[in-house]
N, C-alpha and C positions, 0 to 999 in steps of 0.2 A: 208751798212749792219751793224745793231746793234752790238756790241761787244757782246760774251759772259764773264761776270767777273767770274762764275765760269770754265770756260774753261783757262780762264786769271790767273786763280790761281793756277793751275795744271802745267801749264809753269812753271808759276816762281818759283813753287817749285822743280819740276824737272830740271830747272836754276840751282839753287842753287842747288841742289846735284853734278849734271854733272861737276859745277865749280871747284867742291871741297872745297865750303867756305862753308858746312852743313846749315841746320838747328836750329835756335831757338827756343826751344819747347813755347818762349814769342810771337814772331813772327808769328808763326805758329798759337795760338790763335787769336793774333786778325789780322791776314791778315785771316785767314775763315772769322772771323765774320763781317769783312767787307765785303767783297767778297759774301756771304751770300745774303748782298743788300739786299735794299727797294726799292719797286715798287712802293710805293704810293706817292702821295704829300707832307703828315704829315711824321713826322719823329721825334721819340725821342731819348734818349739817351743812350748812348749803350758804357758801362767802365764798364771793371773788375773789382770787391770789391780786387784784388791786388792792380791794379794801383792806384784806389782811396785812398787806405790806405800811399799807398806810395809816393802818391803826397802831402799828408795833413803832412805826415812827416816830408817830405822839407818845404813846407809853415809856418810848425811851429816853422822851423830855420830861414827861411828868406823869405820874400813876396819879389821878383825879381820888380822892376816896369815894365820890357814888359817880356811876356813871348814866346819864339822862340822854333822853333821844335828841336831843336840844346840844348837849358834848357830840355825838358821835355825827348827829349831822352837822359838825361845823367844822370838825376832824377830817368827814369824806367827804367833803360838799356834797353835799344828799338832802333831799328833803328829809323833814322831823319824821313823816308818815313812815318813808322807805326804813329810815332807822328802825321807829321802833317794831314796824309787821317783819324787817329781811337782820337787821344787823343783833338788834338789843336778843331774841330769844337765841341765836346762833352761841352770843358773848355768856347766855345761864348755861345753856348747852355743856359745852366747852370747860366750862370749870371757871370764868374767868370774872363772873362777878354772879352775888348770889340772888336769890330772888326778890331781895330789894334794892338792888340794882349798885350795892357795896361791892367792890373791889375786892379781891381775893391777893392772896400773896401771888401766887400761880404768877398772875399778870405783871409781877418788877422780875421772877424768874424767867418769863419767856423775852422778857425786853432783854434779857442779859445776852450777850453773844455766846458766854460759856456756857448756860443752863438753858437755853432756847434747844435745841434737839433733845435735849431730854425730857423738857415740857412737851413738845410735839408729841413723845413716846408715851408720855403719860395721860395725856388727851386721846391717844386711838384705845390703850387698856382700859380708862375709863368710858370712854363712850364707843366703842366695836366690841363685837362679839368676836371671839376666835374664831367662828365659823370665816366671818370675813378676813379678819388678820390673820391668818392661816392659809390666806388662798396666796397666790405667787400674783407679782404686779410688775414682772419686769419685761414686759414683751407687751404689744399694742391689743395683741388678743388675750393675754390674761387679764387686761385692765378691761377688756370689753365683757369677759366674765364677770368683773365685780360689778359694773354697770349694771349687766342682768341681775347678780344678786341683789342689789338694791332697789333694782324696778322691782322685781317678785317680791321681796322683804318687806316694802312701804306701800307697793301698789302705784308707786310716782311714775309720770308720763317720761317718756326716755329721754328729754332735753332736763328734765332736773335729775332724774338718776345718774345721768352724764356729769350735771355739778355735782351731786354728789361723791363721785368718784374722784373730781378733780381735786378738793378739798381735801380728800383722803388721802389720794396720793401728795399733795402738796406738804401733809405733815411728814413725810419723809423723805422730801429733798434735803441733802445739806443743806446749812444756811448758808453757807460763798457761793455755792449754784444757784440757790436761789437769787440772794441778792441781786447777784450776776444778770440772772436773766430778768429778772421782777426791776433793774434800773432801765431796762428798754420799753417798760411799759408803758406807754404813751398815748395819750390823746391830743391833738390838733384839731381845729376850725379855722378856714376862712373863710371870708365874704368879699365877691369882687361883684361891682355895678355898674351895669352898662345902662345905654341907652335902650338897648333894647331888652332889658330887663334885669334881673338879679341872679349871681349863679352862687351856690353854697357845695366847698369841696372840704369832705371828711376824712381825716388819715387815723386808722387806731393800729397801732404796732401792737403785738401779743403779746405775753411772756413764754409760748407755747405753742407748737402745732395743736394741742388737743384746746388750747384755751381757745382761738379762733377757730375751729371746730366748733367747739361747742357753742360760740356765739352765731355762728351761720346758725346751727339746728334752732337754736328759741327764735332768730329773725324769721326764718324757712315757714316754722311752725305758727309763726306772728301773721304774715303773709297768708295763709290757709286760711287762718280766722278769718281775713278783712276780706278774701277772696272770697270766703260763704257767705258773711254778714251781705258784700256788694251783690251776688249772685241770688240773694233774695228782696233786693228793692225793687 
Protein backbone atom coordinates (compact mmCIF):
# COMPACT_ATOMS: atom_id res chain seq x y z
CA UNK A 1 0.00 0.00 0.00
CA UNK A 2 1.21 3.53 -1.11
CA UNK A 3 2.38 5.67 1.92
CA UNK A 4 0.26 8.67 2.59
CA UNK A 5 3.05 11.77 3.16
CA UNK A 6 0.59 13.97 4.24
CA UNK A 7 -0.78 11.50 6.76
CA UNK A 8 3.07 10.88 7.36
CA UNK A 9 3.28 14.48 8.40
CA UNK A 10 0.61 14.71 10.99
CA UNK A 11 2.41 11.84 12.89
CA UNK A 12 5.45 13.37 13.08
CA UNK A 13 4.15 16.45 14.24
CA UNK A 14 2.08 15.14 16.64
CA UNK A 15 5.57 13.01 17.47
CA UNK A 16 7.08 15.84 18.25
CA UNK A 17 4.59 17.35 20.44
CA UNK A 18 3.69 14.10 22.59
CA UNK A 19 7.67 14.05 22.94
CA UNK A 20 7.91 17.04 24.46
CA UNK A 21 10.94 18.30 22.05
CA UNK A 22 8.10 21.08 20.32
CA UNK A 23 7.94 22.39 17.41
CA UNK A 24 10.01 24.66 14.98
CA UNK A 25 7.98 27.08 13.34
CA UNK A 26 11.44 26.40 10.40
CA UNK A 27 10.71 22.98 10.45
CA UNK A 28 7.15 23.07 10.27
CA UNK A 29 7.48 25.18 6.90
CA UNK A 30 9.41 23.25 5.10
CA UNK A 31 8.45 19.55 6.28
CA UNK A 32 4.64 20.90 4.87
CA UNK A 33 6.11 21.92 1.78
CA UNK A 34 7.79 18.88 1.29
CA UNK A 35 5.27 16.73 2.40
CA UNK A 36 2.89 18.79 0.18
CA UNK A 37 4.79 16.48 -2.75
CA UNK A 38 4.97 16.10 -6.40
CA UNK A 39 3.20 13.71 -8.24
CA UNK A 40 4.59 14.20 -11.54
CA UNK A 41 7.81 13.28 -13.13
CA UNK A 42 9.15 16.99 -13.69
CA UNK A 43 9.99 18.63 -10.60
CA UNK A 44 11.53 21.95 -9.77
CA UNK A 45 12.74 23.80 -7.16
CA UNK A 46 11.21 24.56 -4.08
CA UNK A 47 13.60 27.08 -1.19
CA UNK A 48 12.42 29.65 1.05
CA UNK A 49 13.72 33.45 -0.04
CA UNK A 50 14.87 32.77 3.96
CA UNK A 51 17.09 30.08 3.44
CA UNK A 52 18.23 31.22 0.11
CA UNK A 53 19.37 34.49 1.68
CA UNK A 54 20.88 32.67 4.30
CA UNK A 55 22.85 30.35 2.51
CA UNK A 56 24.42 33.14 0.12
CA UNK A 57 25.43 34.75 3.56
CA UNK A 58 27.48 31.77 4.58
CA UNK A 59 28.88 31.40 0.99
CA UNK A 60 30.06 34.78 1.03
CA UNK A 61 32.18 34.02 4.23
CA UNK A 62 33.40 30.83 2.98
CA UNK A 63 32.60 28.39 -0.09
CA UNK A 64 33.04 24.88 2.00
CA UNK A 65 34.43 22.45 -0.75
CA UNK A 66 31.75 19.42 0.00
CA UNK A 67 28.76 20.51 1.23
CA UNK A 68 26.91 17.85 4.03
CA UNK A 69 23.48 18.11 5.57
CA UNK A 70 25.26 18.49 8.98
CA UNK A 71 26.89 22.35 6.99
CA UNK A 72 23.60 23.33 5.68
CA UNK A 73 21.69 22.57 8.99
CA UNK A 74 24.06 24.50 11.00
CA UNK A 75 23.89 27.34 8.24
CA UNK A 76 19.78 27.53 8.59
CA UNK A 77 19.34 26.17 11.89
CA UNK A 78 17.30 23.35 10.58
CA UNK A 79 17.29 20.05 11.31
CA UNK A 80 20.11 17.49 9.48
CA UNK A 81 16.59 15.42 8.05
CA UNK A 82 15.03 18.93 6.75
CA UNK A 83 18.35 19.65 4.97
CA UNK A 84 19.07 16.73 3.40
CA UNK A 85 14.91 15.65 2.10
CA UNK A 86 14.08 20.12 1.28
CA UNK A 87 17.71 22.05 0.99
CA UNK A 88 20.75 19.44 -0.24
CA UNK A 89 18.48 18.17 -3.69
CA UNK A 90 17.11 21.98 -4.34
CA UNK A 91 21.57 22.95 -3.89
CA UNK A 92 22.15 19.59 -7.08
CA UNK A 93 19.22 20.98 -8.67
CA UNK A 94 20.42 24.44 -9.18
CA UNK A 95 23.84 23.91 -10.32
CA UNK A 96 25.31 24.65 -7.15
CA UNK A 97 27.08 21.48 -5.96
CA UNK A 98 27.34 18.19 -7.77
CA UNK A 99 26.10 14.85 -7.00
CA UNK A 100 28.51 14.31 -4.42
CA UNK A 101 27.74 16.94 -2.64
CA UNK A 102 31.25 19.17 -4.16
CA UNK A 103 30.88 22.60 -4.70
CA UNK A 104 30.72 23.95 -8.03
CA UNK A 105 32.35 27.32 -9.12
CA UNK A 106 28.63 28.66 -9.77
CA UNK A 107 28.29 28.99 -5.89
CA UNK A 108 31.68 31.81 -5.22
CA UNK A 109 29.95 33.40 -8.61
CA UNK A 110 26.58 33.76 -7.05
CA UNK A 111 28.05 34.85 -3.52
CA UNK A 112 29.65 37.73 -5.73
CA UNK A 113 27.37 40.95 -5.76
CA UNK A 114 28.64 41.47 -9.43
CA UNK A 115 28.03 37.93 -10.98
CA UNK A 116 24.97 37.07 -8.56
CA UNK A 117 22.03 38.21 -11.25
CA UNK A 118 23.61 36.69 -13.86
CA UNK A 119 24.06 33.34 -11.98
CA UNK A 120 20.20 33.74 -11.08
CA UNK A 121 19.86 33.94 -15.24
CA UNK A 122 21.79 31.13 -15.71
CA UNK A 123 19.97 28.78 -13.11
CA UNK A 124 16.20 29.58 -14.75
CA UNK A 125 18.09 28.57 -18.58
CA UNK A 126 19.41 25.78 -17.13
CA UNK A 127 16.68 24.37 -15.07
CA UNK A 128 13.05 26.19 -16.95
CA UNK A 129 11.88 25.28 -19.96
CA UNK A 130 11.05 28.36 -22.35
CA UNK A 131 7.67 27.36 -22.39
CA UNK A 132 7.77 28.72 -18.57
CA UNK A 133 10.46 31.54 -19.07
CA UNK A 134 8.52 32.82 -22.00
CA UNK A 135 5.44 33.26 -20.14
CA UNK A 136 5.14 37.22 -18.60
CA UNK A 137 5.44 37.43 -14.63
CA UNK A 138 4.91 40.84 -14.04
CA UNK A 139 1.22 41.26 -12.76
CA UNK A 140 -0.22 39.06 -9.75
CA UNK A 141 -2.19 37.12 -12.53
CA UNK A 142 0.60 36.27 -14.85
CA UNK A 143 2.40 34.85 -11.78
CA UNK A 144 -0.87 32.93 -10.96
CA UNK A 145 -0.44 31.55 -14.60
CA UNK A 146 2.90 30.06 -14.04
CA UNK A 147 1.49 28.67 -10.67
CA UNK A 148 -0.91 26.63 -12.93
CA UNK A 149 1.86 25.90 -15.26
CA UNK A 150 3.59 24.30 -12.68
CA UNK A 151 0.67 22.55 -10.89
CA UNK A 152 -0.17 20.75 -14.50
CA UNK A 153 3.74 20.31 -15.32
CA UNK A 154 4.60 18.27 -11.81
CA UNK A 155 1.16 17.32 -10.82
CA UNK A 156 2.13 19.32 -7.36
CA UNK A 157 -0.64 20.33 -4.93
CA UNK A 158 -1.18 24.24 -5.25
CA UNK A 159 0.64 25.33 -1.91
CA UNK A 160 4.00 23.81 -3.49
CA UNK A 161 3.31 24.94 -7.02
CA UNK A 162 2.92 28.43 -5.29
CA UNK A 163 6.66 27.78 -3.85
CA UNK A 164 7.51 26.84 -6.68
CA UNK A 165 6.72 30.01 -8.48
CA UNK A 166 8.04 32.03 -5.56
CA UNK A 167 11.53 30.62 -6.01
CA UNK A 168 11.21 31.32 -9.78
CA UNK A 169 10.34 34.51 -9.52
CA UNK A 170 12.81 35.34 -6.71
CA UNK A 171 15.76 34.43 -9.31
CA UNK A 172 14.74 37.59 -10.88
CA UNK A 173 14.59 40.17 -8.32
CA UNK A 174 17.57 42.50 -8.30
CA UNK A 175 19.82 41.87 -5.79
CA UNK A 176 19.41 45.72 -3.82
CA UNK A 177 15.47 44.75 -3.91
CA UNK A 178 16.06 41.82 -2.77
CA UNK A 179 18.39 42.29 -0.14
CA UNK A 180 16.27 45.30 0.72
CA UNK A 181 13.30 43.44 1.33
CA UNK A 182 14.89 39.80 2.46
CA UNK A 183 16.64 42.14 5.70
CA UNK A 184 13.09 42.48 7.09
CA UNK A 185 12.71 38.91 7.27
CA UNK A 186 12.22 37.98 10.52
CA UNK A 187 11.26 35.72 13.19
CA UNK A 188 10.51 36.40 16.87
CA UNK A 189 9.31 34.37 19.98
CA UNK A 190 8.08 35.21 23.32
CA UNK A 191 7.14 33.49 26.50
CA UNK A 192 5.38 35.33 29.31
CA UNK A 193 4.05 33.23 32.74
CA UNK A 194 1.45 33.89 34.70
CA UNK A 195 -0.16 32.35 37.51
CA UNK A 196 -2.66 31.33 35.68
CA UNK A 197 -0.88 29.79 33.08
CA UNK A 198 1.54 30.29 30.12
CA UNK A 199 0.92 32.47 27.07
CA UNK A 200 3.36 32.01 23.75
CA UNK A 201 3.07 35.12 21.12
CA UNK A 202 4.65 34.67 17.42
CA UNK A 203 5.64 37.65 15.21
CA UNK A 204 7.09 36.36 11.51
CA UNK A 205 7.49 39.66 9.27
CA UNK A 206 7.68 38.40 5.28
CA UNK A 207 9.87 39.40 2.59
CA UNK A 208 6.50 39.63 0.45
CA UNK A 209 2.88 39.84 0.19
CA UNK A 210 2.91 36.48 -1.91
CA UNK A 211 5.69 34.95 0.57
CA UNK A 212 2.84 35.22 3.54
CA UNK A 213 0.35 34.10 1.16
CA UNK A 214 1.84 31.44 0.48
CA UNK A 215 2.55 30.49 4.11
CA UNK A 216 -1.17 30.91 5.11
CA UNK A 217 -2.04 28.31 2.11
CA UNK A 218 0.42 25.21 3.48
CA UNK A 219 -0.78 26.44 7.32
CA UNK A 220 -4.78 26.46 5.70
CA UNK A 221 -3.97 23.20 4.13
CA UNK A 222 -1.99 21.93 7.48
CA UNK A 223 -5.21 22.75 9.39
CA UNK A 224 -7.65 20.50 6.85
CA UNK A 225 -5.22 17.57 7.53
CA UNK A 226 -5.67 17.75 11.48
CA UNK A 227 -9.30 18.69 10.88
CA UNK A 228 -9.88 15.13 9.05
CA UNK A 229 -7.45 13.08 10.95
CA UNK A 230 -9.68 14.83 14.38
CA UNK A 231 -13.00 14.23 12.55
CA UNK A 232 -12.19 10.65 12.44
CA UNK A 233 -11.52 9.76 16.15
Amino acid sequence: MAQNPKGDLITDLAGSLLSGSGLDINDIVESVSGNLGVGGSDSFPVLSAANWWGLRTRFKKNVPATITKKWIADALDITQATAEKNVLPVLKQIGFISTTGKTTDRVEAWASDSKYEQVCQRIKKDVYPAAVREMDSSTKTAQNKITAWFKKKTGAAEATAKRMTSFYLLLDEPLAESRTSSSSATTSQSTSSTSKGTSISVKIDFPSLTAAKQFSAILNDLADQVNAKVSKL
